[in-house]
C-alpha positions as CSV (number, residue, x, y, z in Angstrom):
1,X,2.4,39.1,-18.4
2,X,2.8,37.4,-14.9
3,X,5.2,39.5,-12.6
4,X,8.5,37.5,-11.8
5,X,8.1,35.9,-8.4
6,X,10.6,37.4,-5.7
7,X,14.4,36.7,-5.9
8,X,15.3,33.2,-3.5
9,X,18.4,33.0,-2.2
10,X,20.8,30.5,-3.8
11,X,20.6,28.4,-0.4
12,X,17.1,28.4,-0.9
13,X,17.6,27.0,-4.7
14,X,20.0,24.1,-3.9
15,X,17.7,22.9,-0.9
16,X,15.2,22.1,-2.9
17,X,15.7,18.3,-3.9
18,X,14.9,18.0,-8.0
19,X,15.7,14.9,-9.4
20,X,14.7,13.2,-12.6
21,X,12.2,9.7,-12.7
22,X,10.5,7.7,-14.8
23,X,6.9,7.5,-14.6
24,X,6.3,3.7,-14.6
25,X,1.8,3.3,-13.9
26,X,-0.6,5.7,-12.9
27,X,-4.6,5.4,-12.6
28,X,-7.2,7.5,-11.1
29,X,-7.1,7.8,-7.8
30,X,-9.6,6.0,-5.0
31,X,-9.8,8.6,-3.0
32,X,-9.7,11.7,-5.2
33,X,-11.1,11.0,-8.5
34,X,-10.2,14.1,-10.0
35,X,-6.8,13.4,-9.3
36,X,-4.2,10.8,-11.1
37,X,-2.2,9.0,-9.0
38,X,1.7,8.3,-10.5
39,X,4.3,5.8,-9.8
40,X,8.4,6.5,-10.1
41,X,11.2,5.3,-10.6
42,X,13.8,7.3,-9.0
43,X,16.7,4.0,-9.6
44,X,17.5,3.8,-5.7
45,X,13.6,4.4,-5.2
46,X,10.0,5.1,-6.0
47,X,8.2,7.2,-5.1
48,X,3.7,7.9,-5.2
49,X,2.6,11.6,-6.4
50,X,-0.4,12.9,-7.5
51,X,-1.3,15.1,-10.2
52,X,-3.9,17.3,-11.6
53,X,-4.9,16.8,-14.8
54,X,-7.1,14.4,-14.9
55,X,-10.0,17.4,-16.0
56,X,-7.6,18.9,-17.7
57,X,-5.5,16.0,-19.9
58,X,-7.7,13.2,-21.4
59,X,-4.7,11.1,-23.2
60,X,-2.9,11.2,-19.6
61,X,-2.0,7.3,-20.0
62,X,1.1,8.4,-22.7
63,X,2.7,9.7,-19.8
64,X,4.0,5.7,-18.9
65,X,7.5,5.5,-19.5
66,X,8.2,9.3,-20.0
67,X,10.4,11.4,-17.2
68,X,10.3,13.9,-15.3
69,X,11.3,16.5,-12.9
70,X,10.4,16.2,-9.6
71,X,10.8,18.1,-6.3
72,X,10.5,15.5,-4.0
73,X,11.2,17.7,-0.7
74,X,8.2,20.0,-0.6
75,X,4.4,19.7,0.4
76,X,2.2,17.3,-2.4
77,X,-1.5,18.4,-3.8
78,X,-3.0,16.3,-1.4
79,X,-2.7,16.6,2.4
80,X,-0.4,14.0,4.0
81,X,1.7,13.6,0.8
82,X,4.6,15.0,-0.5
83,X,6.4,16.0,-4.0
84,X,5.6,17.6,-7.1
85,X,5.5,16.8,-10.6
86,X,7.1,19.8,-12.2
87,X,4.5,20.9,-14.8
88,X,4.0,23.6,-17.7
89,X,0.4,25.0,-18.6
90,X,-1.7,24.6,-15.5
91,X,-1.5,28.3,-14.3
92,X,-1.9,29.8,-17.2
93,X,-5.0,27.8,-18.6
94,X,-3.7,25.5,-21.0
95,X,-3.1,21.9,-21.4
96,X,-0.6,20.5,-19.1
97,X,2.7,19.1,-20.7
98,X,6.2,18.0,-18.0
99,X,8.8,19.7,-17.4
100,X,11.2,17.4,-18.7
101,X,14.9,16.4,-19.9
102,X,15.9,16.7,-23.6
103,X,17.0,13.3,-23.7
104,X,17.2,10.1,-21.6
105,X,19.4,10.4,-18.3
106,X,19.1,7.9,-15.5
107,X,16.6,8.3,-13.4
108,X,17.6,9.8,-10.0
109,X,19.6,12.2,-11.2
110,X,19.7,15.6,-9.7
111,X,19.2,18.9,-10.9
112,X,22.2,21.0,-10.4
């Protein structure tokens, strides 16, 4: 079993900016083709991420029209870039799934 990471403040929580989007394309990237790289729909916006699974997830297309959460206020996998695709799996060796809501909700929408 992993140790629990150290407590955050709950200033520290709430700045983190976790919103809900819809991912609407994605191919392989040009520059790093070990890497996918995602479009969103955020409603208001969109925004480019990468992610990591193209090693790791071969049926990665079904992700098209699925959501997910996103912090889009912290450093991206790829220098120069910024968010991150919250994922399940990666760390501990298995296949990567999103973290995800239950059910439709409108994109842009903030976790609270």
């Amino acid at each position: 079993m992993h140790p629990i990471k150290p407590l955050l403040t709950l200033e520290q929580f709430q700045a983190l900016d976790i919103r809900v989007g819809t991912i609407r394309s994605l191919r392989v990237s040009d520059d790093e083709p070990a890497l996918l790289y995602l479009s969103i729909d955020f409603e208001a916006f969109q925004q480019f991420l990468f992610l990591d699974w193209k090693e790791t997830r071969f049926e990665y297309e079904e992700l098209i029209g699925k959501q997910a959460l996103v912090v889009l206020n912290v450093p991206g996998i790829v220098a120069g870039s910024f968010g991150r695709i919250l994922e399940l799996g990666t760390l501990d060796r298995l296949m990567p799934v999103l973290a995800c809501p239950e059910h439709p909700i409108p994109d842009g929408s903030r976790l609270s």
